[in-house]
C-alpha positions, 0 to 999 in steps of 0.5 A: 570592693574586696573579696571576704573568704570566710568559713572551714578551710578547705584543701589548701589555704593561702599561707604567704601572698607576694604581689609584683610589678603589673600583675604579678602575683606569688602564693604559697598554700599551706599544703605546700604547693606554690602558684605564680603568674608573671614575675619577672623571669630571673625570679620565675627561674629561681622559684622553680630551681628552688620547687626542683630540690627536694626538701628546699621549700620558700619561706618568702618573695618580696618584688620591686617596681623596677623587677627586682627581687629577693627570695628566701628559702626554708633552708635560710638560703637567698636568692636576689635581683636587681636591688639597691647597692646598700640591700646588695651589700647587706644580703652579701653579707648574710645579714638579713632575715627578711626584706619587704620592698615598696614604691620607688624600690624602697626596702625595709629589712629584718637584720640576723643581729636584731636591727633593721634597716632602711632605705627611700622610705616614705617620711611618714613611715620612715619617722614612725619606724624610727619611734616603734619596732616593728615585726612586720611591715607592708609598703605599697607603691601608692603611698599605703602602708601597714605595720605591726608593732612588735608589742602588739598594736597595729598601725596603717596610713593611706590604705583604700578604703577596702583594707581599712574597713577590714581592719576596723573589724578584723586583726589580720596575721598577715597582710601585703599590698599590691603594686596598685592601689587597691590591691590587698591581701590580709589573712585574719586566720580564723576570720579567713582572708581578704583580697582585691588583686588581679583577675588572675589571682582571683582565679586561683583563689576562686579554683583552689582557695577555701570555696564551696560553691559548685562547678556547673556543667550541662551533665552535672546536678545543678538544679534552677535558683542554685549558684555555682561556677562555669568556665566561659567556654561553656556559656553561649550568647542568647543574641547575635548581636548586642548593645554597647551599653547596660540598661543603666546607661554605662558603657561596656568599655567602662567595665571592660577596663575596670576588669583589666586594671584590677579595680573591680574583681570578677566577683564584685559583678553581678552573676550572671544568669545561665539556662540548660537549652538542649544540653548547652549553655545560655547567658540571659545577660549576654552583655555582661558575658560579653565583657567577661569573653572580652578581657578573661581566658575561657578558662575561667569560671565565672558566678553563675545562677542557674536560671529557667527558660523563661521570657526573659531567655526565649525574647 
């Protein structure tokens, strides 16, 4: 299931979303700041030559499966990678204005004149964009897309489950799919937004993004029942020793590589419940701890219920 943010925006709020190949991932916050993890590296080079000029902000990134790239600063400027000859050729020629990839490198763009153009689009949106002009598009590389008609309705095909719910419900300003099914962003203003990405992305959002549970330390304020967030390094196991199943009879393994691909987000785990032991840290589910320690940097914080020292920690 994906993740919901709701409520008064906070200090910085997610303006643009990019995903790319594997777990790559590019955000721009409307305080102006940008974030990205593991893009490819011509593309990494050319966002921080565009964060060292001064007044050059970056208006948008969209990457392709293969690693190709294009990138369009604030000041009308592209920069680009690896893309077809046609797109190539278009971009040369200062012709585009905006460009969004899909599976199997297929671009859909936005001309200075008006028009779009295409290409290696799948036949279901190829035919509808044919019939209806469109003002934004996301294609993912499963198949999925989404577009909003330039006079107003909103049409989407193939989605996971997660972004069609929402979309029943909310009516989102923007939205882009990542490059494995499942993964989304859509921002609904006023409603807030919506994700299900890459354990990355869901730390940045979780660090910087609009939420208000607290940070737990031993020297902080956090009273028994609260709920808060704790970085991994600083909760220890109750037990030297484990079972490789929960009580439910699942493996370990099977949550540890739901974890990995993205297919289930930190959140969507149950919290994990923590006691303060002699000015430290205790998990009461180690195996859960456990699979957390297994697949997250220590770094990381993790939903937490401040818990008591009860039987059930001291067993």
């Amino acid at each position: 299931m994906g993740k919901r943010r709701q409520g008064v925006k906070a200090e910085r709020y997610p303006q643009y979303v990019a995903f790319g190949p594997q777990d790559a991932w590019f955000i721009r916050w409307d305080s102006g700041e940008y974030a990205w993890k593991d893009v490819p590296p011509s593309l990494d080079k050319a966002i921080r030559r565009a964060q060292s000029k001064h007044q050059v902000g970056i208006e948008f990134i969209s990457m392709a499966p293969s690693g190709g790239w294009c990138m369009k600063c604030t000041c009308g400027t592209f920069e680009w990678h690896k893309v077809s000859t046609f797109l190539d050729d278009l971009l040369a020629r200062s012709m585009v204005e905006q460009v969004t990839f899909g599976g199997e490198d297929c671009f859909f763009a936005w001309l200075s004149d008006g028009t779009t153009k295409w290409e290696g689009l799948p036949s279901e949106l190829e035919d509808f964009v044919r019939s209806r002009a469109v003002s934004d598009l996301s294609i993912g590389c499963n198949g999925e897309w989404f577009a909003k008609c330039s006079d107003g309705p909103l049409q989407w095909s193939g989605a996971s489950d997660d972004v069609h719910n929402d979309m029943q419900i909310h009516s989102p300003a923007f939205m882009t799919f990542g490059h494995t099914f499942g993964w989304y962003f859509m921002d609904t203003s006023s409603d807030g937004y919506g994700y299900h990405g890459p354990a990355s992305l869901e730390q940045e959002f979780m660090t910087y993004g609009n939420v208000s549970v607290p940070q737990c330390s031993p020297d902080a304020s956090c009273s028994e029942g609260e709920f808060g967030l704790m970085q991994l390094s600083s909760i220890r196991f109750t037990h030297d020793t484990i079972s490789f199943r929960f009580k439910d009879g699942r493996p370990l393994a099977l949550l540890e590589q739901e974890l990995r691909a993205g297919l289930k987000p930190v959140h969507a785990v149950p919290r994990i419940t923590v006691v303060l032991h002699s000015g430290v840290f205790f998990a009461v589910d180690n195996r859960r701890l456990h699979v957390f320690k297994s697949v997250l940097n220590g770094d990381f914080a993790i939903p937490v219920r401040i818990g008591s020292p009860d039987a059930r920690f001291w067993r």
